[in-house]
C-alpha positions in Angstrom: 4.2 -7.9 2.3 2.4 -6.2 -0.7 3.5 -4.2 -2.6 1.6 -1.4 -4.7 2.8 0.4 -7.8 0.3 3.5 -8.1 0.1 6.0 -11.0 -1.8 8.8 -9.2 -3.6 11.5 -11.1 -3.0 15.0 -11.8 -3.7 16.7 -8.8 -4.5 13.7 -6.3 -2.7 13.8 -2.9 -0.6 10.5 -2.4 -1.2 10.7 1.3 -5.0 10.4 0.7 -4.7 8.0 -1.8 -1.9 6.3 0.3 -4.0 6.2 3.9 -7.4 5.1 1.5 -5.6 2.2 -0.9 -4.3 0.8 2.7 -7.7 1.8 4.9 -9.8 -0.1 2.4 -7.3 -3.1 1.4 -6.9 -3.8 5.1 -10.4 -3.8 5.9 -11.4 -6.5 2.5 -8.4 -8.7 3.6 -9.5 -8.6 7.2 -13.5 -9.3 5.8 -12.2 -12.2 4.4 -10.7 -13.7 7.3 -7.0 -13.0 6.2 -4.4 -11.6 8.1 -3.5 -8.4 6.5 0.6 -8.0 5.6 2.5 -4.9 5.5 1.3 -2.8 2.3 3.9 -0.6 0.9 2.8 1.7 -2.2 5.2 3.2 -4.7 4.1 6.5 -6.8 5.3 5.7 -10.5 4.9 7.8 -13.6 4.5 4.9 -16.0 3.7 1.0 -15.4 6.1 -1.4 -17.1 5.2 -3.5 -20.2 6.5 -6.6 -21.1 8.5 -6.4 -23.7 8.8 -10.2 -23.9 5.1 -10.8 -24.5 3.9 -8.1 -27.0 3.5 -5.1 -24.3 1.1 -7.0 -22.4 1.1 -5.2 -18.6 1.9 -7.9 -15.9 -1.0 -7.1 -13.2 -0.1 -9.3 -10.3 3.8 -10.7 -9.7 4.3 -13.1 -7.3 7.9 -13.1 -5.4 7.0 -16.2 -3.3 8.8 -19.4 -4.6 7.1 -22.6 -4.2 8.6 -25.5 -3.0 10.2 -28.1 -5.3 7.7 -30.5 -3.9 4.6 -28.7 -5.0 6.1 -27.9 -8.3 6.9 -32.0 -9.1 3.0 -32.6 -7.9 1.7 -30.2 -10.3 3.9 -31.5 -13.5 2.8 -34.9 -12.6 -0.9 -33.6 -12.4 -1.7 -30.8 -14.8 -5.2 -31.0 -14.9 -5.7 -32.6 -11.4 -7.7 -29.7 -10.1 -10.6 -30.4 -13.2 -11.2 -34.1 -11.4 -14.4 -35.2 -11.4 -16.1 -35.8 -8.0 
């Protein structure tokens, strides 16, 4: 599932920008081959900053948790995706 955080502006319907944000997210997801997941946007006045690292606005949160596996592959390997061919 995604999920949208939306700050709308003053006078914008959020059913337009509701039935467009999902229209057109669909549609780029489905161009790219990708099975499009349930999209569910939330109206907000204000978009949390992270206190934690000076204020900075955290874009993209994942809530997926990787398996313990791939997380012991990628200590052992920091740079392993920079290999040369």
């Amino acid at each position: 599932m995604i999920y949208l955080s939306i700050i709308l502006r003053k006078g914008a319907s959020g059913e337009k920008v509701s039935s467009m944000l999902k229209e057109r997210l669909k549609k780029e997801l489905e161009s790219l081959g990708a099975i499009c997941p349930d999209i569910q946007l939330q109206f907000v006045d204000v978009i949390e900053r992270d206190s934690q690292k000076m204020g900075k606005l955290k874009i993209i949160n994942s809530n997926i948790k990787r398996p313990n596996i791939l997380r012991q592959k990628i200590r052992k390997q920091p740079f392993g995706f920079f290999r040369k061919c």
